[in-house]
C-alpha positions in Angstrom: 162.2 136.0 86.9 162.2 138.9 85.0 162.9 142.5 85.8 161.0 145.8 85.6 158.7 146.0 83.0 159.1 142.2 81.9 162.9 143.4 81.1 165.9 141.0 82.1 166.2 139.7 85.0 167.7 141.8 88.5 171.2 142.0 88.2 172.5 138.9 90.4 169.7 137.3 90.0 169.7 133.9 87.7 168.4 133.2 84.6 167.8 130.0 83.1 168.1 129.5 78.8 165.9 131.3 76.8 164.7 128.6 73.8 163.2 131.6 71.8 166.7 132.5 71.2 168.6 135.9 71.4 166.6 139.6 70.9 168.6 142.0 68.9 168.3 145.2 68.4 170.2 148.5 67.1 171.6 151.6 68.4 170.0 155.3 67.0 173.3 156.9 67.6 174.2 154.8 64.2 171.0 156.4 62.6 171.8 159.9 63.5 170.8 161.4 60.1 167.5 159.8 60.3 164.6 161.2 62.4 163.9 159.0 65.4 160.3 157.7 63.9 161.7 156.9 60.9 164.7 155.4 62.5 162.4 153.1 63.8 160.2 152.2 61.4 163.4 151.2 59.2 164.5 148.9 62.2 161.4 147.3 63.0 160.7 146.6 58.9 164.3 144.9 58.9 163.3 142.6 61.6 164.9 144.1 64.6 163.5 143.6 67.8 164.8 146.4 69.9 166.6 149.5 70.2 169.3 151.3 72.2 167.7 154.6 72.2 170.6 157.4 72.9 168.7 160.2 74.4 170.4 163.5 71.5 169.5 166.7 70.3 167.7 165.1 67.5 166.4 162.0 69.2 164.0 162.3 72.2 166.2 165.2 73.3 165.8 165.2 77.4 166.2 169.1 77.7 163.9 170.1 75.4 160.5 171.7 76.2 157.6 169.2 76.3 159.4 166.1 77.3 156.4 164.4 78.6 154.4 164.4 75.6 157.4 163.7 73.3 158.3 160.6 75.6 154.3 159.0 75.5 154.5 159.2 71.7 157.9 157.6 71.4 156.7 154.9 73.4 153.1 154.3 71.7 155.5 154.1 68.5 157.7 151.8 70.5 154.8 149.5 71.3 153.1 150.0 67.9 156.1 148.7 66.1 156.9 145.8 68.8 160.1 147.2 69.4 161.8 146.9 73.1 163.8 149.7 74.5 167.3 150.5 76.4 168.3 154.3 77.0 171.6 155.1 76.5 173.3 158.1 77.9 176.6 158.2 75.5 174.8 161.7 73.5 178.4 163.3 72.7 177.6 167.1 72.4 174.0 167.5 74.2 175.6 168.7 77.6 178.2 170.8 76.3 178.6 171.9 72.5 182.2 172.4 72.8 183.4 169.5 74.5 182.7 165.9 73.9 181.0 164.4 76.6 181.2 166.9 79.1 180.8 167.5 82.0 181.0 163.8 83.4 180.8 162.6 86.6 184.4 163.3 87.3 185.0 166.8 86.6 184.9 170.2 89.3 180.9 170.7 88.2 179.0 167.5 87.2 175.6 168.8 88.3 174.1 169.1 84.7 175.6 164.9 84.2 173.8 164.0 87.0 170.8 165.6 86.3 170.9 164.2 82.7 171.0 160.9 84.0 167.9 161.5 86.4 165.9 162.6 83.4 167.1 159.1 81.5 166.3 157.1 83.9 162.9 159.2 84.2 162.7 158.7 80.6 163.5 154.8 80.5 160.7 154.2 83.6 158.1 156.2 81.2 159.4 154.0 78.4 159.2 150.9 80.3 163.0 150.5 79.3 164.8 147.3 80.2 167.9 149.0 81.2 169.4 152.9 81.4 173.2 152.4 80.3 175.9 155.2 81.5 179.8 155.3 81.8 182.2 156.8 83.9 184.0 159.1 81.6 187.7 160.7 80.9 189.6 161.7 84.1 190.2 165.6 83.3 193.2 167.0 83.2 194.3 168.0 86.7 192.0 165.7 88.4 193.6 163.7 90.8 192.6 160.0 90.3 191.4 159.5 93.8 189.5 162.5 93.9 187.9 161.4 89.9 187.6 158.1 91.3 185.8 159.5 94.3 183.6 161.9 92.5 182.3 158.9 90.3 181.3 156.6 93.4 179.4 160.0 94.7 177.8 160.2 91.1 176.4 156.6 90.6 175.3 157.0 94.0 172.6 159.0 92.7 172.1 157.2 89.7 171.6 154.0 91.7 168.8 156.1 94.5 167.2 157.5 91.3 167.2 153.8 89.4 165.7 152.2 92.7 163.0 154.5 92.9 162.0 154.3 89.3 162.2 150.5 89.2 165.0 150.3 86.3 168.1 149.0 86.5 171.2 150.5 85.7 173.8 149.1 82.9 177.1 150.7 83.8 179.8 150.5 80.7 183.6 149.8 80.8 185.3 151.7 78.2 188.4 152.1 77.1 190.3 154.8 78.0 188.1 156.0 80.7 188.3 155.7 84.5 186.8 152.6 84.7 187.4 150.6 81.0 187.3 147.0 82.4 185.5 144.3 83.8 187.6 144.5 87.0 187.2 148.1 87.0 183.5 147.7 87.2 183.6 145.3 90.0 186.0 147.8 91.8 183.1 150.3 91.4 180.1 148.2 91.9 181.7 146.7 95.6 182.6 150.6 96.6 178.7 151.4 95.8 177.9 148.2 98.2 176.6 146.0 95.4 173.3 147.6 95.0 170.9 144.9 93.5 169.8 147.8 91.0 173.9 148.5 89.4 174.0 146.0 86.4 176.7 145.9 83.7 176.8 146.9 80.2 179.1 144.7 78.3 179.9 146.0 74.5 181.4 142.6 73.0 184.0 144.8 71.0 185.3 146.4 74.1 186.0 142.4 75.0 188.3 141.9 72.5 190.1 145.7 72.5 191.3 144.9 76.3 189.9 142.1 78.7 192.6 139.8 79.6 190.6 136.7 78.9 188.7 135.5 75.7 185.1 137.3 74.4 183.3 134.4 75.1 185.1 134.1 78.9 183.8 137.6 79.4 180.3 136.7 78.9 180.3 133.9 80.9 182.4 135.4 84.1 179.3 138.7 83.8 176.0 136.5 82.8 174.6 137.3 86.0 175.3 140.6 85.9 174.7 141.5 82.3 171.3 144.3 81.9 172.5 145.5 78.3 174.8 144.3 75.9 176.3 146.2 72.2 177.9 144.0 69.9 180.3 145.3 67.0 183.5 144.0 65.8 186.9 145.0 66.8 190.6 144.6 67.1 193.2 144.2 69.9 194.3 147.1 71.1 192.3 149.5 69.0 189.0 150.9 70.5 187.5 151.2 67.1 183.9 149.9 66.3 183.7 147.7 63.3 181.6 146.1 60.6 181.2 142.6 61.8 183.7 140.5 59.8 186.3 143.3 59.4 187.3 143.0 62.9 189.3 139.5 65.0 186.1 138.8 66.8 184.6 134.6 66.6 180.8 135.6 67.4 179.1 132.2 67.0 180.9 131.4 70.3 180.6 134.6 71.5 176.5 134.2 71.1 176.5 131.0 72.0 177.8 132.2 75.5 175.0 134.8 75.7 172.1 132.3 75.2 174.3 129.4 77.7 174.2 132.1 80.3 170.4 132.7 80.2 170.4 136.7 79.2 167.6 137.7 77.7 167.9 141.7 77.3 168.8 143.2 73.9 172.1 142.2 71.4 172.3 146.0 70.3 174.6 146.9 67.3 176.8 149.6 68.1 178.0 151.1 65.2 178.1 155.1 65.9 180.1 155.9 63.0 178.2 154.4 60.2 175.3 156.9 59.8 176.0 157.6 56.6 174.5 154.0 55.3 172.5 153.3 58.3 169.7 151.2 56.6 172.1 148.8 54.7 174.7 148.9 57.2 171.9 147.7 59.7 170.2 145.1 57.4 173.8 143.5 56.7 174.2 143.8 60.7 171.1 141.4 61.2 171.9 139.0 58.9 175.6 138.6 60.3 174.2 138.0 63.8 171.2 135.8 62.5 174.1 133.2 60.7 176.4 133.6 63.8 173.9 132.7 66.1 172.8 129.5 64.4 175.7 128.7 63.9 177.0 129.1 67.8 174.1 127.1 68.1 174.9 124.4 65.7 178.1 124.0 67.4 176.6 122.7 70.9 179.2 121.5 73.1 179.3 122.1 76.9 179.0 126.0 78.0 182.0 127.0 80.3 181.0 127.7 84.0 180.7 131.2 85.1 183.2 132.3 87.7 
């Protein structure tokens, strides 16, 4: 069964093998020097079938005038080049130009984050987006932890009334070094919300590697269920540090082979934010990496490992 606008399936909900194999797809926030339409274009030419679409100054700005408009062509380009679409909310200087990524949900004003990510998830319904992906964010300075912890429950509150209403779900990200930076963390959060059907996870595969307790591969299958979004990049243990793939400690044939054994179907996006500077070849190499992993995963066989 699939989800809004023929996305992945409802968070919880199960999903069988998908024989056309995986979809990937790439993030813009690696193609920041690029206009978004060319961006695009360059993606769809290399074969990509998707992108993470991080809502910036520069690309699809939410903020600025004429939003409306600027959305229906973005998504008559979307369609025109067959690409699919997840929003990403991860823009590091569009709410503040001082400060990275503020305000978030945890500090004394986070008014202009929430209302950021009711205008993505606006955006993603208009671009029949298969998932809106968000994070919790730094604890500030001074900030208690029950009262950051507190203020982000309050925050995805609203994020979850504004997903229901718009009919997409919701791809919350652990990441290191912020309040919430693991899968446990994210189970923590999504049992104080009451397990709203509409609060999937985003997993990034490097994150995996940087700081879950158990394998890459166990990640993905203990979270198929739950899984509305997933970036893959390469990484090492103990270093939150995206990463050509092969540069990092990261086996992906299993790690793909988990994906397709646990029936997801949304986007593989590469997350590469730091390599604008040779987007198209870094995003050409990129395909073909994940293209040999994945028949290779598949070439392997053997019996998938049972979700817990």
């Amino acid at each position: 069964m699939s989800g809004p606008a023929g996305g992945p399936p409802t968070p919880g909900e199960a999903a069988g093998p998908d024989p056309a194999g995986l979809r990937f797809g790439y993030g813009t926030n690696g193609f920041a020097n690029h206009r978004l339409d060319d961006a695009l274009a360059v993606l769809a030419d290399l074969g990509y079938q998707g992108v993470a679409l991080t809502l910036d100054h520069d690309h699809l700005d939410p903020f600025a005038p004429g939003l409306a408009g600027r959305v229906a062509a973005v998504r008559r380009r979307l369609a025109d080049l067959g690409l699919a679409v997840v929003i990403e909310t991860g823009a590091r200087y569009l709410l503040d130009p001082w400060h990275k990524h503020a305000p978030t949900l945890l500090h004394d004003d986070p008014a202009r984050r929430i209302e950021f990510l009711r205008r993505a998830v606006r955006v993603g319904a208009d671009l029949g987006a298969e998932a809106v992906s968000f994070w919790a964010g730094v604890r500030p300075a001074g900030v208690d932890p029950q009262v950051a912890w507190d203020r982000l429950v309050a925050g995805c509150a609203v994020a979850v009334e504004a997903a229901e209403a718009a009919g997409v779900p919701l791809g919350f990200e652990p990441e290191p070094g912020m309040l919430v930076e693991d899968i446990a963390g994210w189970r923590r959060l999504r049992a104080a919300l009451g397990e709203p059907a509409a609060f999937g996870l985003t997993l990034d595969i490097g994150h995996c590697r940087c700081l879950e307790p158990v394998s890459v591969p166990q990640c993905v299958y203990d979270v198929g269920p739950h899984l509305v979004n997933v970036q893959i990049d390469d990484m090492r243990r103990g270093v939150h540090e995206h990463l050509e793939f092969g540069t990092g400690e990261i086996d992906f044939p299993p790690v793909l082979r988990a994906l397709a054994d646990v029936g997801y179907r949304g986007l593989v996006a590469v997350e590469l934010p730091r390599h604008s500077h040779a987007a198209p070849s870094v995003a050409a190499t990129s395909l073909d990496f994940l293209r040999a992993a994945e028949r290779a995963g598949a070439a392997a066989g053997g019996e998938p490992t049972r979700a817990r």
